[in-house]
Backbone as JSON Lines, residues from 0, in Angstrom:
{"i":0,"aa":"X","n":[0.85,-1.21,0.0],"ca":[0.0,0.0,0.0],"c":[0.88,1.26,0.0]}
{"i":1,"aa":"X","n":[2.0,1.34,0.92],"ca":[2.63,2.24,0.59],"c":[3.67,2.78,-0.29]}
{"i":2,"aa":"X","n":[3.57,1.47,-0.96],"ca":[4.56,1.47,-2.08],"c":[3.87,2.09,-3.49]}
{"i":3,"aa":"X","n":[2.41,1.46,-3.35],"ca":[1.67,2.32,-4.31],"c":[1.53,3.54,-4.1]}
{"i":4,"aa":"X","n":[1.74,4.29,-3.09],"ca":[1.28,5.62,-2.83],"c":[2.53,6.47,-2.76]}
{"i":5,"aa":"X","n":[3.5,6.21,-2.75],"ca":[5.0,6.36,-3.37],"c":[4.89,6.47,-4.83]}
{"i":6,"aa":"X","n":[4.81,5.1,-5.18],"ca":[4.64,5.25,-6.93],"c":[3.69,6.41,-7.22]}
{"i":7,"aa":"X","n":[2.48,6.57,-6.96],"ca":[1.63,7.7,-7.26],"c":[2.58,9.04,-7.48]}
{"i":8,"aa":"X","n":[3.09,9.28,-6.01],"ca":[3.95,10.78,-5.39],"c":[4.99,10.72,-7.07]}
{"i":9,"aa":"X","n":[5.76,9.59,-7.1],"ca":[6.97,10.1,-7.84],"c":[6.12,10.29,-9.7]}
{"i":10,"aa":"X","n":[5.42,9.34,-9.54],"ca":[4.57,10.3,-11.3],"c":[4.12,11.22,-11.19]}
{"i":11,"aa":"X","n":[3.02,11.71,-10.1],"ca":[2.84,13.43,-9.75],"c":[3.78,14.26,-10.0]}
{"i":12,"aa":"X","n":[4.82,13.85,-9.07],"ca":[6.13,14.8,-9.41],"c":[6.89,14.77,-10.72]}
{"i":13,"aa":"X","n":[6.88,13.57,-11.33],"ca":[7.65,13.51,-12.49],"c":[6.6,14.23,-13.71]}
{"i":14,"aa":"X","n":[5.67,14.38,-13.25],"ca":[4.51,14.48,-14.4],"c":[4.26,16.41,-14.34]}
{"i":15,"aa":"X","n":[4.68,16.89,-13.07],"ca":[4.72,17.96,-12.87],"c":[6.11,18.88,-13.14]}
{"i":16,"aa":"X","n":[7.12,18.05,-12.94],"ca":[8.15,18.65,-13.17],"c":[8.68,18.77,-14.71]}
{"i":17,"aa":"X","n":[7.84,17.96,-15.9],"ca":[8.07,18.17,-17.04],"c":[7.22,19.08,-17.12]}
{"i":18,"aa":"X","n":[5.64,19.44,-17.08],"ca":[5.13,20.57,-17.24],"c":[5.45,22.11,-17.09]}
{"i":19,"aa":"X","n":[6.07,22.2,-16.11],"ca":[7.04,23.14,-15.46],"c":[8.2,23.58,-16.13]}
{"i":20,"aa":"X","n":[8.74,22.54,-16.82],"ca":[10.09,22.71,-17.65],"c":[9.55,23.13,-18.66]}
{"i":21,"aa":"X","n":[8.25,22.24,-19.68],"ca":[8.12,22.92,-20.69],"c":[7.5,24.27,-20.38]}
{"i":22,"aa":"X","n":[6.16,24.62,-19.77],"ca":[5.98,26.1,-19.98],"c":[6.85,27.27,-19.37]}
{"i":23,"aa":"X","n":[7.94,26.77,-18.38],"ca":[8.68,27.74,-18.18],"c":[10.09,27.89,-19.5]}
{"i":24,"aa":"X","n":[10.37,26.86,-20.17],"ca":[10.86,27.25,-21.24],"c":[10.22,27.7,-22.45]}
{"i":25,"aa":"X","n":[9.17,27.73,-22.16],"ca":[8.22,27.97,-23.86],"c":[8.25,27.1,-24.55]}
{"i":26,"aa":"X","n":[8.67,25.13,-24.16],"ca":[8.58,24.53,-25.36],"c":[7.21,24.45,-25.76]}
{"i":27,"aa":"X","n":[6.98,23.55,-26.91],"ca":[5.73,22.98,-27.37],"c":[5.32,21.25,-26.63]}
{"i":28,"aa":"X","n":[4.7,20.65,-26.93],"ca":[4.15,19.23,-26.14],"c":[6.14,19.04,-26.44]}
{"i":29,"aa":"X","n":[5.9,17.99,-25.55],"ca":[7.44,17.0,-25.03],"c":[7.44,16.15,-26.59]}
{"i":30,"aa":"X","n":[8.71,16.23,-26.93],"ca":[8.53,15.15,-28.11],"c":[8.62,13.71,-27.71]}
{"i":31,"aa":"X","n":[8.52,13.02,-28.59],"ca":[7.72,11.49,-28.35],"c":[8.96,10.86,-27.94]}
{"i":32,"aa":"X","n":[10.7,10.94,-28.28],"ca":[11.43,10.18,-27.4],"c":[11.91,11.11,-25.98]}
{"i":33,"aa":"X","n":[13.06,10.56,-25.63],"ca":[12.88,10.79,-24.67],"c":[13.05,11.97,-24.17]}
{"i":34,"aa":"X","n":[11.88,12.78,-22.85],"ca":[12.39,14.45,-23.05],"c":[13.92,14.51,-21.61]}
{"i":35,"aa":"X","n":[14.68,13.62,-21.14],"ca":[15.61,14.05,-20.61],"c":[16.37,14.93,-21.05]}
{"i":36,"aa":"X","n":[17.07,15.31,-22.13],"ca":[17.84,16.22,-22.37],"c":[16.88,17.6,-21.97]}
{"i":37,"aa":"X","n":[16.04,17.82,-22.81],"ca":[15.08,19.15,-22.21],"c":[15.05,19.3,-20.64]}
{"i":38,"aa":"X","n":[14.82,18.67,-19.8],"ca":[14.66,18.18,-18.97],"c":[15.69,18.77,-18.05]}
{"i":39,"aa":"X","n":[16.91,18.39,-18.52],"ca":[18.51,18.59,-17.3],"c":[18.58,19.78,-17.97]}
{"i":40,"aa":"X","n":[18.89,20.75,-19.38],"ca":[18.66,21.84,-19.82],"c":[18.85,23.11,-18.96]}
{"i":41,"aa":"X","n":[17.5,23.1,-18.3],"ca":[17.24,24.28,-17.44],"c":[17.98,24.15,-16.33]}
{"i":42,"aa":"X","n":[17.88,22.69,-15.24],"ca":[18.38,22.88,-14.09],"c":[20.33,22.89,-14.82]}
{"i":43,"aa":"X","n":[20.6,22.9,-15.24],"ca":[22.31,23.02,-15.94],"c":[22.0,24.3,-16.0]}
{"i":44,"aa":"X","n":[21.09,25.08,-16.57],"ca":[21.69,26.57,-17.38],"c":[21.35,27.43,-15.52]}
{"i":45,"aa":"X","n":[20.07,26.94,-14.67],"ca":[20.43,27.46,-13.27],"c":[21.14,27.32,-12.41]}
{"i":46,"aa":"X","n":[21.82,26.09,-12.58],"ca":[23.03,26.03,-11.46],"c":[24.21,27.05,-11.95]}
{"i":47,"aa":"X","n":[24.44,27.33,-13.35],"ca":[25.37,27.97,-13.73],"c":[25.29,29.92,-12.98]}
């Protein structure tokens, strides 16, 4: 039970933290492979 409700938390978050990336960069929808590079992008260009 709590493992499902873990799993839930980390797709919320994973599902939120691409939304976030794209409209705070202005992309368009995530393209169909994979969006990691977009993804590390921003947090690279803010740590700098």
């Amino acid at each position: 039970m709590v493992f499902l409700i873990v799993l839930a938390a980390l797709i919320v978050w994973a599902v939120a933290a691409a939304v976030v990336t794209v409209v705070r960069d202005g992309y368009g929808p995530l393209p169909t492979r994979t969006g990691t590079e977009r993804v590390a992008a921003p947090a690279a260009r803010s740590a700098r």
